[in-house]
Backbone as numpy.savetxt, mean C-alpha at the origin, in Angstrom:
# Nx Ny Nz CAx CAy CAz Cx Cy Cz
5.61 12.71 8.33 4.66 12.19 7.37 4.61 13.13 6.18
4.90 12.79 5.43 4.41 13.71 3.82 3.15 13.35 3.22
2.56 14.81 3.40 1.24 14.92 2.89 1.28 15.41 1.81
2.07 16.06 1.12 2.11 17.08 -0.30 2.32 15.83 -1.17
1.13 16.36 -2.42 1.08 15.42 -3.16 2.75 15.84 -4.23
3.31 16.85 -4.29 4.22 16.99 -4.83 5.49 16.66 -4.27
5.65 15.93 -3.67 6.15 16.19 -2.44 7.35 15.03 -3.88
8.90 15.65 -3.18 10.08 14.63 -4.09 10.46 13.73 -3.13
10.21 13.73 -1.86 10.51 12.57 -1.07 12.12 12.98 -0.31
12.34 13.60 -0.56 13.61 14.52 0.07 14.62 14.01 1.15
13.19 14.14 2.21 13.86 13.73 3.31 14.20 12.03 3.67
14.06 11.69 2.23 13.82 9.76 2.61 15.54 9.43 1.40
16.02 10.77 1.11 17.10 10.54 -0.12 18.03 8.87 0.36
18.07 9.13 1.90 19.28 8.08 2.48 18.38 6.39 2.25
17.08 6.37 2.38 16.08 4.93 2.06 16.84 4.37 1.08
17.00 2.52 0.93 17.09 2.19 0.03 15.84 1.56 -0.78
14.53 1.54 0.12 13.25 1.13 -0.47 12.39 2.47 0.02
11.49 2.80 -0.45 10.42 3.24 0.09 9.38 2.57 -0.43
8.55 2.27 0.94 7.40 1.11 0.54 6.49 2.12 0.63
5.19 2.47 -0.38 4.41 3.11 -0.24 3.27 2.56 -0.20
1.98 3.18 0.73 0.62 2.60 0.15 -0.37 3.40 -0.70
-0.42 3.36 -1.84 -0.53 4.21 -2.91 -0.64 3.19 -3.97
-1.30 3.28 -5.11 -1.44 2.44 -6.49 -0.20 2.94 -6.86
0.75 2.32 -7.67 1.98 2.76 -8.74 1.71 2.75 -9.69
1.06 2.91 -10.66 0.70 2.35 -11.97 -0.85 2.34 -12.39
-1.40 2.31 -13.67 -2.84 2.93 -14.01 -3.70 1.50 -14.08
-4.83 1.38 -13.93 -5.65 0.38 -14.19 -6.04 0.29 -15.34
-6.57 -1.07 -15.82 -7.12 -2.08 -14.75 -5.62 -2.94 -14.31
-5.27 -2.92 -13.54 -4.35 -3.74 -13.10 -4.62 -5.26 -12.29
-3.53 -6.11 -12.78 -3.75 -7.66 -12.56 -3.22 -7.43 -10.82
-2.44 -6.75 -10.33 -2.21 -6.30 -8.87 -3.08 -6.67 -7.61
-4.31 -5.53 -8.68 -5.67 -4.97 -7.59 -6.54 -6.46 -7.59
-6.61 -7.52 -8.58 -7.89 -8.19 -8.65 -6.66 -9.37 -7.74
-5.06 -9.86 -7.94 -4.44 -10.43 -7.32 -4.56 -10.46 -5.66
-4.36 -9.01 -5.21 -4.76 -8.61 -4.07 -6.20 -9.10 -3.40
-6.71 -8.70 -3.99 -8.34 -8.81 -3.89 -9.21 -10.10 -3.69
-7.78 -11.24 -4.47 -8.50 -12.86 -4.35 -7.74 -13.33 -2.89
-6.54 -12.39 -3.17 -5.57 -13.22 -1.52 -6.62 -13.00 -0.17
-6.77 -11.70 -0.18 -7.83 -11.14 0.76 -9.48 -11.50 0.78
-9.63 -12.46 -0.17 -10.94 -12.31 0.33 -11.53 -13.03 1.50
-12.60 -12.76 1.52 -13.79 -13.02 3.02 -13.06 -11.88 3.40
-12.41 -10.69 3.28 -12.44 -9.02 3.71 -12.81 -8.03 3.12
-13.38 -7.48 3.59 -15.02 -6.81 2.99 -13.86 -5.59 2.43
-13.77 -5.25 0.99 -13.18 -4.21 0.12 -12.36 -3.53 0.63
-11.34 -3.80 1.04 -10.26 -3.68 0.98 -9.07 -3.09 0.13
-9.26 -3.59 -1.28 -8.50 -3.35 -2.43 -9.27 -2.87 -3.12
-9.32 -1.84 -3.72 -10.08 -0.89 -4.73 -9.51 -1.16 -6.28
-9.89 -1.25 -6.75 -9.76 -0.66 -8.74 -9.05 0.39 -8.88
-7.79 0.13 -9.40 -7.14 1.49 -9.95 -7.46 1.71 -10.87
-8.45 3.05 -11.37 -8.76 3.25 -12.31 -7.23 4.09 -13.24
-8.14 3.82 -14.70 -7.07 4.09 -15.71 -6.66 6.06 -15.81
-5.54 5.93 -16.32 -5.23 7.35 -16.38 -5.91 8.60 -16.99
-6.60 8.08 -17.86 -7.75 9.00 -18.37 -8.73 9.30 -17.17
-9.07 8.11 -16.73 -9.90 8.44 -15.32 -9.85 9.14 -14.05
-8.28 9.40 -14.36 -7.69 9.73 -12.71 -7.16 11.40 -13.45
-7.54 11.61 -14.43 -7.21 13.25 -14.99 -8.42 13.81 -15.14
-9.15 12.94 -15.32 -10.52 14.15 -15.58 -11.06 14.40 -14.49
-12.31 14.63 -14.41 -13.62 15.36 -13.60 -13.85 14.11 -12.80
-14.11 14.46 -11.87 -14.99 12.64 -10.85 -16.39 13.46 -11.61
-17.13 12.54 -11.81 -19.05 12.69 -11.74 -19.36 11.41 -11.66
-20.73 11.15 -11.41 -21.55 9.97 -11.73 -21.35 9.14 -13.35
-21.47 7.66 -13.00 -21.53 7.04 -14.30 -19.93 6.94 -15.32
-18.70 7.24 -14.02 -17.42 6.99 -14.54 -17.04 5.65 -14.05
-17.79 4.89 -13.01 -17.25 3.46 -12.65 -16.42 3.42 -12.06
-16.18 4.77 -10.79 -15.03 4.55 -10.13 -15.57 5.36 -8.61
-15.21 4.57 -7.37 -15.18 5.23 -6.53 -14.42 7.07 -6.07
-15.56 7.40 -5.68 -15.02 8.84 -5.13 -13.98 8.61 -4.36
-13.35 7.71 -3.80 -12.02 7.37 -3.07 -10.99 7.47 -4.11
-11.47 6.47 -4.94 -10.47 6.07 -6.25 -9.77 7.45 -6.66
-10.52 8.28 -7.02 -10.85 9.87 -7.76 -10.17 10.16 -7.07
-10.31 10.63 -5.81 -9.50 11.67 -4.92 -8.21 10.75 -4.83
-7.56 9.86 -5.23 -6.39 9.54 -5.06 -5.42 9.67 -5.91
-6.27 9.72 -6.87 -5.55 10.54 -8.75 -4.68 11.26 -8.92
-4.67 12.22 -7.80 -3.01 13.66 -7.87 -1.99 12.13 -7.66
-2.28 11.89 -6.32 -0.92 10.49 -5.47 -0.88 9.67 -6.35
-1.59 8.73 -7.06 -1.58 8.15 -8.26 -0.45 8.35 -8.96
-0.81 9.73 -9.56 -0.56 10.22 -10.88 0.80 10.43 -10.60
1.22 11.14 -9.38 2.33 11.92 -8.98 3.59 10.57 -8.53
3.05 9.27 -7.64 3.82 8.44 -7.07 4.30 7.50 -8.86
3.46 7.39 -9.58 3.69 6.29 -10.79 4.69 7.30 -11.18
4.88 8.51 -11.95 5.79 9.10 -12.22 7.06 8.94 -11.15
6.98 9.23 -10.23 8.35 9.24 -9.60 8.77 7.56 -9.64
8.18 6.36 -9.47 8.59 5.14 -9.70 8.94 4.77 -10.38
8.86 5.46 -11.56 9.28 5.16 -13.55 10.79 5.72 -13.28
10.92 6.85 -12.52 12.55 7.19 -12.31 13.54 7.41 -11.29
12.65 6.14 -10.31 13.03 6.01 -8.77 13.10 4.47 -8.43
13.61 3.85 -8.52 13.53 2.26 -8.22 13.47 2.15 -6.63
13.62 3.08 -6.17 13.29 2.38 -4.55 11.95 2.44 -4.40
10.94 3.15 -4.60 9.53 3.22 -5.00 9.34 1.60 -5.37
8.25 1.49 -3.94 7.92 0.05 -4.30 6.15 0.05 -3.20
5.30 -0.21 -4.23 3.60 -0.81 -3.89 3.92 -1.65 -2.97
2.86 -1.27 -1.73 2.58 -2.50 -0.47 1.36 -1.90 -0.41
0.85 -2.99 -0.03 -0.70 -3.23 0.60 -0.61 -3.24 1.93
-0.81 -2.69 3.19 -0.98 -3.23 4.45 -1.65 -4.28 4.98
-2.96 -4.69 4.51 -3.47 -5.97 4.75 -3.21 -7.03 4.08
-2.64 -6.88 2.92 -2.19 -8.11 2.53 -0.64 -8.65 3.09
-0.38 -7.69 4.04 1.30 -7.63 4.49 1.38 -8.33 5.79
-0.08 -7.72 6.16 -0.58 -8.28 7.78 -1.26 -10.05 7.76
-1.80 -10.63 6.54 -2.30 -11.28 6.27 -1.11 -12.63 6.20
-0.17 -12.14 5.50 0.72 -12.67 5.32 1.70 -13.02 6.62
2.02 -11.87 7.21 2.13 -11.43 8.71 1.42 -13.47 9.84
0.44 -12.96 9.48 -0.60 -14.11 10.03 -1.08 -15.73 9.34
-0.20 -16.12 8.69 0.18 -17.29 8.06 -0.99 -17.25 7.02
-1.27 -16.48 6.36 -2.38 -16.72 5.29 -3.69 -16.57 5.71
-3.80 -16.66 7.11 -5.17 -16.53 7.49 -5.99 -15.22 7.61
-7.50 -14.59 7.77 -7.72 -13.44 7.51 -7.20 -13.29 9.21
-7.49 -12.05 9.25 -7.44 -11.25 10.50 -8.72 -11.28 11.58
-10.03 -10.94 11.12 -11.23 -11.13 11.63 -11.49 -10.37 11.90
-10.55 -9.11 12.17 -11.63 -8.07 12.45 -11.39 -6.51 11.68
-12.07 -5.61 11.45 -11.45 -4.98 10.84 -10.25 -3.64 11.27
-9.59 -3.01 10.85 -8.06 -2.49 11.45 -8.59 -1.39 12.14
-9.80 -0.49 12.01 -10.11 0.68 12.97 -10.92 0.22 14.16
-11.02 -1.17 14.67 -11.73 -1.69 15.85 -10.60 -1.92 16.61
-10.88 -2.31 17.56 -9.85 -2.38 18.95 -9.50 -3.58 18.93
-10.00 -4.67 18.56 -9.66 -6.13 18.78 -8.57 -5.75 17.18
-9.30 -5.96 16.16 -8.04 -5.23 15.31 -6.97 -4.80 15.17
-6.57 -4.03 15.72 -5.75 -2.70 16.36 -4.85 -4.29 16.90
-5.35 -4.34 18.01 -4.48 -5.33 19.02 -3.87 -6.48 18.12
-4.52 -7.19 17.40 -4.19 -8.33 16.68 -3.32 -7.67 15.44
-2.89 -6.80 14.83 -2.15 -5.97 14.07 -0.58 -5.76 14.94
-1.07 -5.24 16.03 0.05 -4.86 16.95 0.85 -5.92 17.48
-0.08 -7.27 17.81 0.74 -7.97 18.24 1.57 -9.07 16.99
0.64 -9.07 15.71 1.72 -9.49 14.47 2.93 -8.72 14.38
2.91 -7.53 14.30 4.49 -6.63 14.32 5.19 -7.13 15.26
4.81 -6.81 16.25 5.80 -7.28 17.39 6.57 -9.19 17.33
5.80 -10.28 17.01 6.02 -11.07 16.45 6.99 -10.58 15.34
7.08 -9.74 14.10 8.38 -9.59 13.07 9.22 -8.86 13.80
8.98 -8.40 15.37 10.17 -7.43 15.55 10.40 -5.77 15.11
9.40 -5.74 15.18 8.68 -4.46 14.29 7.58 -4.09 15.84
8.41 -3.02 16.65 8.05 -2.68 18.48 7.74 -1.24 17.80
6.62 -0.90 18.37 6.09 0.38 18.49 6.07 0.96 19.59
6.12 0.33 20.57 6.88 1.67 21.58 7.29 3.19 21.69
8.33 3.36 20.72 9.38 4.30 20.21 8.36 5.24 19.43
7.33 5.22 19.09 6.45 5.88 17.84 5.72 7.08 18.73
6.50 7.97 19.43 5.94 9.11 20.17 6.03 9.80 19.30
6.15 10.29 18.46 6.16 11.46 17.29 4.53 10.96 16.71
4.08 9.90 16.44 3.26 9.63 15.85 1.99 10.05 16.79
2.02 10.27 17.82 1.02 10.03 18.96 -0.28 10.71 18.54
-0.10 11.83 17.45 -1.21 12.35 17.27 -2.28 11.56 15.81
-1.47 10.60 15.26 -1.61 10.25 13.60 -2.91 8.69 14.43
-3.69 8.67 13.52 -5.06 7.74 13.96 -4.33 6.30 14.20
-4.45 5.44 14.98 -3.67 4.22 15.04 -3.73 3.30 13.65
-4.49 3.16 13.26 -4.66 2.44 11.70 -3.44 2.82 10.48
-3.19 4.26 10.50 -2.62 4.84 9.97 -1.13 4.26 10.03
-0.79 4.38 11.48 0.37 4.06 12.42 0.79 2.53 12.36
-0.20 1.81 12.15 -0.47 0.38 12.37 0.31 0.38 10.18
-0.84 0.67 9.91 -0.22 0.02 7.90 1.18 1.28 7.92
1.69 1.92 8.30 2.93 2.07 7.99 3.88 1.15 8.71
3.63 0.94 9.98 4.54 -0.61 10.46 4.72 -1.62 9.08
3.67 -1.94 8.68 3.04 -2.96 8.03 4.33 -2.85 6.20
3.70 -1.40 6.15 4.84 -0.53 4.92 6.02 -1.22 5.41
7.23 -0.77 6.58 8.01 -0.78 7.03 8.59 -2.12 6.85
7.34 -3.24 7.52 7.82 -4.58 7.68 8.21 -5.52 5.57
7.15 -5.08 5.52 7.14 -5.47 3.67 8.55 -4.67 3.04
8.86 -2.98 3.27 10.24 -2.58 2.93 11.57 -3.66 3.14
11.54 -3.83 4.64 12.69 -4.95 5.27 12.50 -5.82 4.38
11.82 -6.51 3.83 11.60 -7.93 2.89 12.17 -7.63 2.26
11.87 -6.44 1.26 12.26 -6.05 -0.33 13.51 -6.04 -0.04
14.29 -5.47 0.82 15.68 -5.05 0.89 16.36 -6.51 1.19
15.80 -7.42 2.18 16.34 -8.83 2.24 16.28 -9.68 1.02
15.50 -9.08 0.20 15.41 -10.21 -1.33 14.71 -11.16 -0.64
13.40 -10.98 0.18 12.51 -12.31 0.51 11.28 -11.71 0.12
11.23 -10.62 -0.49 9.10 -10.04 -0.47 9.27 -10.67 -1.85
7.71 -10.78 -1.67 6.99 -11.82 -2.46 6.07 -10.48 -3.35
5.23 -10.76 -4.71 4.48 -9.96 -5.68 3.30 -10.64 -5.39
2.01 -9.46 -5.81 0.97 -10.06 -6.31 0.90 -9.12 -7.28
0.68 -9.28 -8.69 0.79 -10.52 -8.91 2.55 -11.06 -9.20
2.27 -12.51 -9.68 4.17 -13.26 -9.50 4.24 -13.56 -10.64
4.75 -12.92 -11.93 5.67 -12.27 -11.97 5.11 -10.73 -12.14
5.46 -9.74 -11.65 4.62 -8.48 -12.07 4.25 -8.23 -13.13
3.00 -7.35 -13.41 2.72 -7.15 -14.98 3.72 -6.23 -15.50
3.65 -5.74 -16.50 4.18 -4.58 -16.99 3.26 -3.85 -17.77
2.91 -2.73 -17.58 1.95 -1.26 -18.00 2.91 -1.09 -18.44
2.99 -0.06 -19.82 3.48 0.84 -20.14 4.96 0.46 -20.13
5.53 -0.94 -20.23 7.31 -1.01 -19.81 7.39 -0.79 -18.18
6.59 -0.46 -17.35 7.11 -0.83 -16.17 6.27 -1.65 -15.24
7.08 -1.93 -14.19 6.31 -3.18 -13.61 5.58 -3.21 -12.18
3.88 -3.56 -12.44 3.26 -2.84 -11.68 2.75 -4.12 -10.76
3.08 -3.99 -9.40 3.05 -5.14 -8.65 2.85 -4.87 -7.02
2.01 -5.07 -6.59 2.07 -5.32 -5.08 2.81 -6.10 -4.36
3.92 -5.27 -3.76 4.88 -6.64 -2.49 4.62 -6.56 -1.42
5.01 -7.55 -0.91 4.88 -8.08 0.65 6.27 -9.16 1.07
């Protein structure tokens, strides 16, 4: 698992996708509110990527952005740069992957409960996507373990030329194109 927010991705040189769950790109993005309508009746889920001014300065009160949002600003800041000169760098959502996973329908419960957990596990296994083999992971929280399957399964798409955008056709920020797949 790479935790360094500096991190060049090194050990992934041989990937031809890396699906990350991470914002790529600065807000307000058409992505997050795309996401956000597929998913709803699921209680916040998809957050606001706030804009780049927002994700460089100070967090305080009265900036309009979650303290989540804030603390994600280095990964933000650090993953959109490497995607501007990395094309395998590619945005996934895990619940919208799992959702999809599950013919459009929500899930019902949420991914750190046990009925959750189970109904997650048994969509993978349905794509063929067996966790079994994931003894290295044994110590990482199952949720965690569960949306990188989820990463994994949305990567296989991208590389088959079958994942789908939210939004369709991606926007473009800045000349590049900022899009959630699945």
């Amino acid at each position: 698992m790479v935790s360094e927010v500096a991190s060049n991705f090194a050990e992934f040189d041989a990937a031809s996708i890396i699906a990350i769950d991470v914002p790529i790109g600065f807000g307000p993005r058409r992505a997050d509110a795309a996401a956000r309508a597929y998913l709803s009746g699921t209680p916040s889920v998809v957050f606001p990527t706030p804009s780049r001014d927002l994700l460089e300065g100070p967090f305080g009160p009265g900036l309009g952005i979650s303290a989540q949002s804030h603390a994600l600003g280095p990964r933000v800041l650090h993953l959109t740069e490497l995607a501007r000169s990395d094309a395998r760098f590619r945005e996934v959502h895990p619940e919208v992957s799992f959702r999809v996973m599950n013919g459009g329908r929500a899930l019902g419960h949420r991914k750190k409960s046990a009925a959750g957990a189970l109904i997650r596990i048994e969509l993978l296994s349905r794509q063929g996507i067996e966790l079994t083999r994931l003894t290295e992971a044994a110590s990482a929280p199952l949720d965690d373990v569960l949306d990188a399957a989820a990463a994994a399964w949305s990567a296989r798409r991208i590389l088959a030329g079958v994942a789908k955008s939210l939004p369709d056709p991606p926007e473009l920020i800045d000349g590049y194109p900022v899009t959630i797949w699945y």
